[in-house]
C-alpha positions in Angstrom: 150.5 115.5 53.6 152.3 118.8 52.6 151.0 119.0 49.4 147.1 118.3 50.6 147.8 121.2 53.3 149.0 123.3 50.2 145.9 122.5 47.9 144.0 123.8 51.1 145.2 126.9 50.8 148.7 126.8 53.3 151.0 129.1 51.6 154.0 127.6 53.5 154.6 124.1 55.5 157.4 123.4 57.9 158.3 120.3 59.4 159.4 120.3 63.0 161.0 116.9 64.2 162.6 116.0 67.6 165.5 113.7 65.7 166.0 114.5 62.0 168.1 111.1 60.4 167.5 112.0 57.0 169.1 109.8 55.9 168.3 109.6 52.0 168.7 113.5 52.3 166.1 115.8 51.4 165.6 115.7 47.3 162.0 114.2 48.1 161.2 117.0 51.0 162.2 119.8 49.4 159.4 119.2 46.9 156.4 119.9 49.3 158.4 121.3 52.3 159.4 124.9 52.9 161.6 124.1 55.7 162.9 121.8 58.3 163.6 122.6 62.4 164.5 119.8 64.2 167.6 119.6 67.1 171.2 118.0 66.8 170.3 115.3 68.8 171.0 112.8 65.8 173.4 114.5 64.0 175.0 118.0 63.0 173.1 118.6 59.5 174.8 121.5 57.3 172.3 122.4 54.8 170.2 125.9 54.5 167.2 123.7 54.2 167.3 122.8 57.9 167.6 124.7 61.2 168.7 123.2 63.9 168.4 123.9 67.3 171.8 122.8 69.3 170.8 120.5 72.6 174.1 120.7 75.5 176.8 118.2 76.0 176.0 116.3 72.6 
């Protein structure tokens, strides 16, 4: 999908997700993506690929 968005002229996606797993990583999105926010409700991720936005108490 990024890639299509891309060849229609984006000049930049992101992906926004509620709970990122990841869990083969990000090789694969880091091809197409530009960047990732999603919130620690999953898991702390430490990688300057990804913002994350802290939820309370987890």
């Amino acid at each position: 999908m990024a890639e299509a968005l891309k060849k229609q002229g984006a000049t930049k996606v992101f992906l926004y997700v509620t709970h990122g797993q990841f869990n083969y990583g990000f090789y694969e999105l880091k091809e197409s993506i530009d960047h990732i926010y999603c919130t620690n409700s999953y898991k702390d991720i430490d990688d300057d690929f990804v913002t994350q936005f802290k939820l309370e108490g987890l």
